[in-house]
C-alpha positions as CSV (number, residue, x, y, z in Angstrom):
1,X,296.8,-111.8,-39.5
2,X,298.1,-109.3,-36.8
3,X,298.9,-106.8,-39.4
4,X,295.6,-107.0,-41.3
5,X,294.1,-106.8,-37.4
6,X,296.5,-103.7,-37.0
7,X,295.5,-102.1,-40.4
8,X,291.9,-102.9,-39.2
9,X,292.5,-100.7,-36.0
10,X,294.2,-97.8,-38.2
11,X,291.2,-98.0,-40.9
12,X,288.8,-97.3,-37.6
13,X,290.8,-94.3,-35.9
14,X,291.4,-92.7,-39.2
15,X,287.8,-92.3,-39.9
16,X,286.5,-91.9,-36.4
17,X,289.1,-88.9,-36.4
18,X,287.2,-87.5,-39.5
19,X,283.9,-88.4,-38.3
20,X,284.7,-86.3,-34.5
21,X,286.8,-83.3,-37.0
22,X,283.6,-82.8,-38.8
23,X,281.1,-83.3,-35.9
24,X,283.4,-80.4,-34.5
25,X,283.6,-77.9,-37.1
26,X,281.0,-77.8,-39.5
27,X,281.9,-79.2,-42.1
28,X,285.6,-78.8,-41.5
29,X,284.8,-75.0,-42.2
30,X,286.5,-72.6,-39.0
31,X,284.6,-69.8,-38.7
32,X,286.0,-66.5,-37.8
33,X,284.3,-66.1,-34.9
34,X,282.6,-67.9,-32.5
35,X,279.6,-66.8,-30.0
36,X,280.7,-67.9,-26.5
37,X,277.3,-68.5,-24.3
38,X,277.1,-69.7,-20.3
39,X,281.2,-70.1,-20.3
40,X,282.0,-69.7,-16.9
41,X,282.9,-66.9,-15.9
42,X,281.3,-64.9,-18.5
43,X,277.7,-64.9,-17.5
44,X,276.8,-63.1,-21.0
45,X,277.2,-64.0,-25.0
46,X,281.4,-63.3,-25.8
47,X,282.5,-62.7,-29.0
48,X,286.0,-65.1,-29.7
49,X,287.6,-64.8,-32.7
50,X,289.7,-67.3,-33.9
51,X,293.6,-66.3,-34.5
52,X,294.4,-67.2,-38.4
53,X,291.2,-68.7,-39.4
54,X,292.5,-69.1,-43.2
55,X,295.9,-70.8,-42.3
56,X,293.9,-73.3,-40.2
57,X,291.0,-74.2,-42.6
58,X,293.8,-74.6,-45.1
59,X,295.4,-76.6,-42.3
60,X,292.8,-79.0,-41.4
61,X,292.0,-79.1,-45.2
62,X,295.3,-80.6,-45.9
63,X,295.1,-83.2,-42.8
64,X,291.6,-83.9,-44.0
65,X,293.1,-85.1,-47.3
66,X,296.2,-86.6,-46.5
67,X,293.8,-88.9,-44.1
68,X,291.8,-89.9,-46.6
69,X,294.4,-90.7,-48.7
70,X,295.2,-93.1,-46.2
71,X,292.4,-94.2,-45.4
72,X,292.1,-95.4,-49.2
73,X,295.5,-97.1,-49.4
74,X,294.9,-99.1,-46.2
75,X,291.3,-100.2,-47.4
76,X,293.1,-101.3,-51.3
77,X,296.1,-103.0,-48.4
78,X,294.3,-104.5,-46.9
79,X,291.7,-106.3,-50.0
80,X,295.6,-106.7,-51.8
81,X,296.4,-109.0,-48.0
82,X,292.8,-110.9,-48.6
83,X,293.2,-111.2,-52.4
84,X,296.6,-112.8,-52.0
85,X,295.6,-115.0,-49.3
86,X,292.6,-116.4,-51.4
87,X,294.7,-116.9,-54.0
88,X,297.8,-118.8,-51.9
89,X,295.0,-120.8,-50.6
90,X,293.0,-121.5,-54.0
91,X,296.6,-122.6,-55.7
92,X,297.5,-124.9,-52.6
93,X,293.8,-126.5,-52.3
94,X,294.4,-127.0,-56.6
95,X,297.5,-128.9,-55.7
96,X,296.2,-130.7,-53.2
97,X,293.6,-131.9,-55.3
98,X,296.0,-133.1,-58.2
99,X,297.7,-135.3,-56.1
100,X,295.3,-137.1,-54.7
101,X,293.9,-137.9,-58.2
102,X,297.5,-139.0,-59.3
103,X,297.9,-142.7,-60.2
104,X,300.6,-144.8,-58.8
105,X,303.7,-145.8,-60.8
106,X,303.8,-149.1,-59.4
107,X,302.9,-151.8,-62.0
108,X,299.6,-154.4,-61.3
109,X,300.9,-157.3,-62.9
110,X,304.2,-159.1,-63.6
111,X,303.6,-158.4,-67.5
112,X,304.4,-154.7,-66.4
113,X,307.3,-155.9,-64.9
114,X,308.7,-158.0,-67.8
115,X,307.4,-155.1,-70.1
116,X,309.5,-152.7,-68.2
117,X,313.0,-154.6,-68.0
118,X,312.9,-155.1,-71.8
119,X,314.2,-152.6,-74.4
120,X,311.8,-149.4,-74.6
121,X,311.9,-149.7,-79.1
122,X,309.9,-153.4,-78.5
123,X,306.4,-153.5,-78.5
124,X,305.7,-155.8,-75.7
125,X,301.7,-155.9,-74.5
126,X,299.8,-157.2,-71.2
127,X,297.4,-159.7,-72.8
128,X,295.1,-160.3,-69.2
């Protein structure tokens, strides 16, 4: 259970990190350049270009998709962990079952008893 809880926890920062990436940029689109307004100590609109815009939307692009990636093999990890579980526990509760509908071996009468000492090849019957 603590590393479902932990793959819980990984499952929420993976997609609150794409959620704030995308609240961020646009659309995980870097634009070349960015209007700078009330930055202190510019009291006008500046002009800031980004160094390497292309490298880093290629960047983020990759980290985008290699999160998402994980993002879908911890989801399928973690239904695999429940799936299993359910099944452990459906097996075990079917067994549990079985035995308590099992009949004893032990015999009701002392015809059983006589019945059992003798050869198995004769034919002996309980007549009650």
């Amino acid at each position: 259970w603590t590393y479902l809880l932990s793959l819980f926890f990984k499952l929420i920062i993976e997609i609150l990190f794409l959620y704030l990436l995308h609240k961020m940029w646009d659309s995980f689109d870097l634009p070349r350049l960015v209007k700078c307004s009330n930055v202190d100590p510019c009291p006008n609109t500046v002009d800031c270009y980004i160094a390497r815009p292309t490298e880093k939307r290629v960047f983020t692009y990759f980290m985008v998709g290699a999160s998402s990636i994980c993002i879908v093999l911890t989801v399928c990890e973690i239904f695999y962990l429940i799936f299993k579980r359910v099944v452990r526990s459906a097996r075990k509760w079917k067994k549990s079952t079985k035995r308590s509908v099992s009949y004893s071996k032990t015999p009701t009468c002392q015809c059983h008893l006589k019945a059992e000492e003798k050869d198995d090849k004769s034919q002996t019957r309980c007549v009650a």
